[in-house]
Residue frames as qw, qx, qy, qz and C-alpha x, y, z in Angstrom:
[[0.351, 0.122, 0.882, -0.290, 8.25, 7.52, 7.19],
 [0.201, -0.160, -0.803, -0.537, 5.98, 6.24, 4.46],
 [0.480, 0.210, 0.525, -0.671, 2.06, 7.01, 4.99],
 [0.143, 0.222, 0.763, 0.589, -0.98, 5.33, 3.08],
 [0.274, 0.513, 0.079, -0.809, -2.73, 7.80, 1.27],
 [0.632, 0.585, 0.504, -0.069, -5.28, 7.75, -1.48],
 [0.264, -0.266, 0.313, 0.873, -3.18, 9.54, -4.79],
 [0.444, 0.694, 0.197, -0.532, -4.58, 11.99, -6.62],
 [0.489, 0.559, -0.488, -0.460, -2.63, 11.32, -9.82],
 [0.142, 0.255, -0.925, -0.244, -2.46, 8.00, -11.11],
 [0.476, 0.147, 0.733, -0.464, -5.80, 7.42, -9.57],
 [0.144, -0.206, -0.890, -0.380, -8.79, 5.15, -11.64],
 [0.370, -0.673, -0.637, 0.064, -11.50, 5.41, -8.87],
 [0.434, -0.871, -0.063, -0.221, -10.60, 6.80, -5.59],
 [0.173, 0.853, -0.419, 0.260, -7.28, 6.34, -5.83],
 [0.752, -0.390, 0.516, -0.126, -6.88, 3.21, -2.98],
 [0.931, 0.320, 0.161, -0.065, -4.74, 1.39, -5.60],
 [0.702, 0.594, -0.121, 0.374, -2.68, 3.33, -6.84],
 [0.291, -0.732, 0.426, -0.446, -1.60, 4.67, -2.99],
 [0.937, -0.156, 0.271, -0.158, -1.30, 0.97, -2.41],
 [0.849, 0.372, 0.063, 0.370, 1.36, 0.31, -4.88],
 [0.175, 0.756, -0.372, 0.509, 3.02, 3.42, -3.95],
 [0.518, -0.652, 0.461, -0.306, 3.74, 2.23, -0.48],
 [0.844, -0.303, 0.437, 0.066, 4.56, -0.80, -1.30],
 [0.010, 0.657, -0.517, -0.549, 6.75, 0.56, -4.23],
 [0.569, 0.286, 0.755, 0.157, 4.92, -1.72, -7.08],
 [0.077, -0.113, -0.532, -0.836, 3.61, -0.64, -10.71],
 [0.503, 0.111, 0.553, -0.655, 0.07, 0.30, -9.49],
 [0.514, 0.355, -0.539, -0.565, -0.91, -1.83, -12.81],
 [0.482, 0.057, -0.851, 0.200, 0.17, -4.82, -11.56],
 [0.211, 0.068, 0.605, -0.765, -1.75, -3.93, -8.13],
 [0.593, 0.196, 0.206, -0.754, -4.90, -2.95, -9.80],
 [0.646, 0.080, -0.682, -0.333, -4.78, -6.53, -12.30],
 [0.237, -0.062, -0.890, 0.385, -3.99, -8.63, -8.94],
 [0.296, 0.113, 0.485, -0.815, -7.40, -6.67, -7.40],
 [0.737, 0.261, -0.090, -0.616, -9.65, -7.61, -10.26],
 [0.430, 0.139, -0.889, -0.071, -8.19, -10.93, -10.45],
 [0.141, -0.080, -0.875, 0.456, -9.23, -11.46, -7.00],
 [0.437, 0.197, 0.048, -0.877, -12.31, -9.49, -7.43],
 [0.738, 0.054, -0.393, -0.545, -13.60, -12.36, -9.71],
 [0.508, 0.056, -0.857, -0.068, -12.15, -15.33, -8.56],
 [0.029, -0.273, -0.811, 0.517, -13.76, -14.82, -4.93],
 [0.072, 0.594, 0.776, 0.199, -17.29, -13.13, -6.48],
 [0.122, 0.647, 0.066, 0.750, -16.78, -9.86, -6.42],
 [0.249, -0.867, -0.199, -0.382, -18.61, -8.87, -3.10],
 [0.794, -0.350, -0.184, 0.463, -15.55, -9.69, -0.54],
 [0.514, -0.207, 0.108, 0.826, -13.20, -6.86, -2.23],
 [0.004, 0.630, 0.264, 0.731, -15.58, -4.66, -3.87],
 [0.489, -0.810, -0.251, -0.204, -16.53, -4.46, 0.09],
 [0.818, -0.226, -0.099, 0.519, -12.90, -4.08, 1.13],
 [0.434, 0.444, 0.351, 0.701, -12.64, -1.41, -1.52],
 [0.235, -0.759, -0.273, -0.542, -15.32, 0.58, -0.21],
 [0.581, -0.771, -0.204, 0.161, -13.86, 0.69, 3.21],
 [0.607, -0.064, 0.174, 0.773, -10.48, 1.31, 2.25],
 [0.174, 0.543, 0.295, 0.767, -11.76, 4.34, 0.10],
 [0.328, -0.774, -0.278, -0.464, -13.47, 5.58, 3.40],
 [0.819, -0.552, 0.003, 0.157, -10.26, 4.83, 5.99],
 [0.623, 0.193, 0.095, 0.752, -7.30, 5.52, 3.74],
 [0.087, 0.870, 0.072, -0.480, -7.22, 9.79, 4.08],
 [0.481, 0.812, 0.325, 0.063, -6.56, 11.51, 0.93],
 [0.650, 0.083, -0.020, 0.755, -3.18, 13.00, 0.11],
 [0.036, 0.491, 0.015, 0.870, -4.49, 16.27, 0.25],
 [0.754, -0.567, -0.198, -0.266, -5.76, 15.76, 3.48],
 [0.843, -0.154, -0.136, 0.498, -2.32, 14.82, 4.80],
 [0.043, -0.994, 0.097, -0.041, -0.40, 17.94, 6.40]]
């Protein structure tokens, strides 16, 4: 069964991107262009505030037994 988890490698930030593409088996590139797309086109504060929860709800792969 497939968990999301923040990754420690491929990460940019805090990792909620590139654990985001892994579950949903994408290029986490292509995730993180579609986030900043939407980042601007809705004014940043909608998904930078999405971001910041995600980064505090996702657990951490190393956190994961």
């Amino acid at each position: 069964m497939k968990k999301l988890v923040r990754l420690r490698h491929h990460r940019m930030v805090a990792g909620v991107l590139s654990g985001l593409a892994a579950y949903m088996n994408m290029d986490a590139t292509v995730v993180r262009l579609l986030f900043v797309a939407l980042l601007l086109i809705t004014g940043f504060m909608p998904f930078a505030i999405l971001y910041a929860l995600a980064v505090l709800i996702i657990p951490s792969e190393e956190n994961i037994v």
